[in-house]
C-alpha positions as CSV (number, residue, x, y, z in Angstrom):
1,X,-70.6,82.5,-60.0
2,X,-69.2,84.4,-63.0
3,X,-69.7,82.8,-66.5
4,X,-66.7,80.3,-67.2
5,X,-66.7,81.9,-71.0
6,X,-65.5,84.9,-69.6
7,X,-62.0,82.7,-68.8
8,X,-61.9,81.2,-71.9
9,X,-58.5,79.8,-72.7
10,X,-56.9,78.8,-75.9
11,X,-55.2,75.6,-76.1
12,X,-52.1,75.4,-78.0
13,X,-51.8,71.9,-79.0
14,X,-48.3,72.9,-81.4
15,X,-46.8,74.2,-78.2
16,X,-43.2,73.0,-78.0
17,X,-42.4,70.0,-75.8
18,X,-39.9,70.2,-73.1
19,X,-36.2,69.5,-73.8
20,X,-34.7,66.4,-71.5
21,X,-32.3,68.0,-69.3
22,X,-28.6,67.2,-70.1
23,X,-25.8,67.1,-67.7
24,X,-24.4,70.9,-67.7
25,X,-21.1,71.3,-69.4
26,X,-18.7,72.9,-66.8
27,X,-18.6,76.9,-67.2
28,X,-16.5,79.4,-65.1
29,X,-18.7,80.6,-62.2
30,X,-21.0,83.4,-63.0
31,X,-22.7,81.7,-66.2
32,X,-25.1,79.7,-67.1
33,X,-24.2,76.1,-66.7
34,X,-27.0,74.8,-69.1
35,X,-27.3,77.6,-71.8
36,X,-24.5,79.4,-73.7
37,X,-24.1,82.8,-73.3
38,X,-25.9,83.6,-76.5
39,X,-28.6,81.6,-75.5
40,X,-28.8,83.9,-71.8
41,X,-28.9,87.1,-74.1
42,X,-31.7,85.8,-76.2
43,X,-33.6,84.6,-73.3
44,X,-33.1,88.1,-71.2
45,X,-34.2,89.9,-74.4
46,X,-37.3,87.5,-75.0
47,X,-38.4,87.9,-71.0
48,X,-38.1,91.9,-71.7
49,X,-40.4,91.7,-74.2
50,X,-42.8,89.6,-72.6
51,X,-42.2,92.1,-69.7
52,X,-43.0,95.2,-71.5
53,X,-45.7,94.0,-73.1
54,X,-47.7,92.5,-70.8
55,X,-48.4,92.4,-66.8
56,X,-47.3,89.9,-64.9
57,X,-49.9,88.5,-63.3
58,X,-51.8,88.7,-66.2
59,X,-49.2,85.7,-67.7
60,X,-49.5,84.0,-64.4
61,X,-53.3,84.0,-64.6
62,X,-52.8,82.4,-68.2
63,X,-50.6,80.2,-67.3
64,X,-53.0,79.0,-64.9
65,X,-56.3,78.6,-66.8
66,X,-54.1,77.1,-69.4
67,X,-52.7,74.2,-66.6
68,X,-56.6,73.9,-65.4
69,X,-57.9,73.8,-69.4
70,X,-54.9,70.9,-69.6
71,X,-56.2,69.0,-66.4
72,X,-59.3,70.4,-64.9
73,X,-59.3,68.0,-61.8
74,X,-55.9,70.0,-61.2
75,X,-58.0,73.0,-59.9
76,X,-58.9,70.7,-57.1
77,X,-56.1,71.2,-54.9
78,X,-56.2,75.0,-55.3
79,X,-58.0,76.8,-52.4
80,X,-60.0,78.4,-54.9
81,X,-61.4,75.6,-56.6
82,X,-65.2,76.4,-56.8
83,X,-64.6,79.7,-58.5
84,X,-65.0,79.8,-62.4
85,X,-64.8,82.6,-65.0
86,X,-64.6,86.1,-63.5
87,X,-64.7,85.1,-60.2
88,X,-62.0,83.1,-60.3
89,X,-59.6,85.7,-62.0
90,X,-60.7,88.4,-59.3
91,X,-60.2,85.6,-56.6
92,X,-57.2,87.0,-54.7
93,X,-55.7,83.9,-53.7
94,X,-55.7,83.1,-57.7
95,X,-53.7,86.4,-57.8
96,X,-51.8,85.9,-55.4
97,X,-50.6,82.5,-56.1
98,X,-50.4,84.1,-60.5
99,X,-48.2,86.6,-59.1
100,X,-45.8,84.7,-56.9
101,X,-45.5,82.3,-60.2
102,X,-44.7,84.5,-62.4
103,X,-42.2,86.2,-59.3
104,X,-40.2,82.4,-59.5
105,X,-40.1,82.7,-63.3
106,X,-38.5,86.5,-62.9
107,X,-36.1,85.6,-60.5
108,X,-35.1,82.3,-62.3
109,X,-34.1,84.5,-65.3
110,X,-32.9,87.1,-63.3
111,X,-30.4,84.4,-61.8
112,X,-29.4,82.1,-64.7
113,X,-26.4,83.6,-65.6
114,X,-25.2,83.3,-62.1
115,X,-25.9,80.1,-60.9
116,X,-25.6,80.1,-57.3
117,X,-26.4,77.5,-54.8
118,X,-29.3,80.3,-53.6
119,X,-31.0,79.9,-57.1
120,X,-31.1,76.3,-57.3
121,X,-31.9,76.3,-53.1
122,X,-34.6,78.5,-53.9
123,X,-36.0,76.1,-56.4
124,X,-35.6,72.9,-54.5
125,X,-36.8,74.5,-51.2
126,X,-40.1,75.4,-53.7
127,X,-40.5,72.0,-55.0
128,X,-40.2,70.8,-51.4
129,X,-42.7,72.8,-50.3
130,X,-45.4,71.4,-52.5
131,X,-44.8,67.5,-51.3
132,X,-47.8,68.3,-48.4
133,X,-50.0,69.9,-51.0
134,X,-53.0,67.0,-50.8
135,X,-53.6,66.0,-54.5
136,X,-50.1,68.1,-55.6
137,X,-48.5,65.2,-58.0
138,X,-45.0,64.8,-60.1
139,X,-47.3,65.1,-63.4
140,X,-49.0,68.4,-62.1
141,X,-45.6,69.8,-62.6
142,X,-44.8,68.9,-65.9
143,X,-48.7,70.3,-66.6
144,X,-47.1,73.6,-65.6
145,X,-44.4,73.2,-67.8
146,X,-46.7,72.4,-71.0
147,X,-48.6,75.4,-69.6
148,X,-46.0,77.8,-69.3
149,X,-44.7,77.1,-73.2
150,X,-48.2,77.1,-74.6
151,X,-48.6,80.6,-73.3
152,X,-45.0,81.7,-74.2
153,X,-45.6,80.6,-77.8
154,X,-48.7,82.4,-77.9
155,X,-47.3,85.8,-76.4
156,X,-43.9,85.6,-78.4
157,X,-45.4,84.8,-81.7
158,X,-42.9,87.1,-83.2
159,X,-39.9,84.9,-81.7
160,X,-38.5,82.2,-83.9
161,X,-37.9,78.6,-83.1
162,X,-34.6,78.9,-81.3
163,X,-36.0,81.3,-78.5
164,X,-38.9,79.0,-78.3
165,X,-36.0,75.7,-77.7
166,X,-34.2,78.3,-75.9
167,X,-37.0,78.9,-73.2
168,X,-37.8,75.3,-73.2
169,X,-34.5,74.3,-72.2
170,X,-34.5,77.2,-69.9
171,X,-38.1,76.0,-68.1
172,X,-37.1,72.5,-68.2
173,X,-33.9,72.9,-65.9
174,X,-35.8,75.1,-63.2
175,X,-38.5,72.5,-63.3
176,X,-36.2,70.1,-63.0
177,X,-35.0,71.4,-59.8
178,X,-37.9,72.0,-58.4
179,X,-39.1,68.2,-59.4
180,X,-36.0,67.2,-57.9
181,X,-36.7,69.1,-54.4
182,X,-40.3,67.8,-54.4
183,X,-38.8,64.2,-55.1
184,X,-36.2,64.3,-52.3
185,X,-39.2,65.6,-50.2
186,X,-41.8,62.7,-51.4
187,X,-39.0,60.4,-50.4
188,X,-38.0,61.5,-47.2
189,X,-41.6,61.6,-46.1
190,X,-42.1,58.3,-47.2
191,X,-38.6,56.6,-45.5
192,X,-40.2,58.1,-42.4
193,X,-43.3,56.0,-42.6
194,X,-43.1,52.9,-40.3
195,X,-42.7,49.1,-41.8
């Protein structure tokens, strides 16, 4: 087993909290529902940066060990849940599921400015798919979402506050749909259960 120093992970306890999700204000299709057009170009521009700078599953890894340093019995439900330090980060199943994270958070920005009913699909068919994860919980996901801005405010540290609202309102609303696709899931399982 590798040493679990060797994964250490910084905790960002001044990490911005989530925005509540508002009711989008209707926009002409092909924009953003949920952010103003300005608030598209500043979140493009931030995720280019981030893009450049770093590798992606590099940021995926983070935002994992950052989730696990939030709620270690989290790890549990991971298939690779007895690997620490090193091992853990040259786990390929850890990759893997880094990569196809940070893949979803691409393609959400990718998409916002053209809201189509494959974006939000794609998110709710996601969130549905983790209702039969054993262990997978509604607060794992807003672990994520704490996750996902500790790291961002770490890696844009040159940003200001607005891009920092700006991606929480961003992360919020495709968490939201995926919360809401794991909900309907949850729910539907559950009607299904005899009295």
């Amino acid at each position: 087993m590798g040493c679990s120093s060797s994964a250490e992970v910084k905790v960002l306890s001044n990490a911005p909290t989530p925005l509540p999700v508002e009711p989008p204000p209707t926009k002409p299709k092909g924009h953003s529902t949920f952010l103003t057009d300005e608030e598209v170009e500043i979140l493009k521009a931030s995720w280019n940066d981030l893009n450049d700078d770093s590798d992606l599953s590099s940021i995926g890894k983070r935002v994992f060990l950052q989730a696990f340093e939030m709620r270690p019995e989290m790890k549990k439900i991971f298939p690779f849940d007895n690997c620490w330090g090193d091992k853990l980060l040259q786990h390929p199943k850890f990759q893997a599921h880094a990569q196809s994270f940070m893949v979803i958070i691409e393609n959400s920005v990718e998409q916002v400015d053209n809201e189509s009913s494959d974006f939000s699909d794609s998110l709710t068919l996601l969130g549905q798919s983790h209702s039969d994860r054993i262990g997978f919980t509604r607060e794992n996901v807003q672990v994520f979402l704490k996750a996902i801005l500790a790291v961002w405010h770490d890696l844009l540290k040159s940003s200001d506050d607005r891009t920092e609202k700006i991606w929480s309102k961003f992360l919020a609303h495709v968490v939201q749909i995926m919360r809401n696709g794991y909900e309907d899931a949850i729910d539907e399982t559950t009607s299904k259960i005899p009295d």
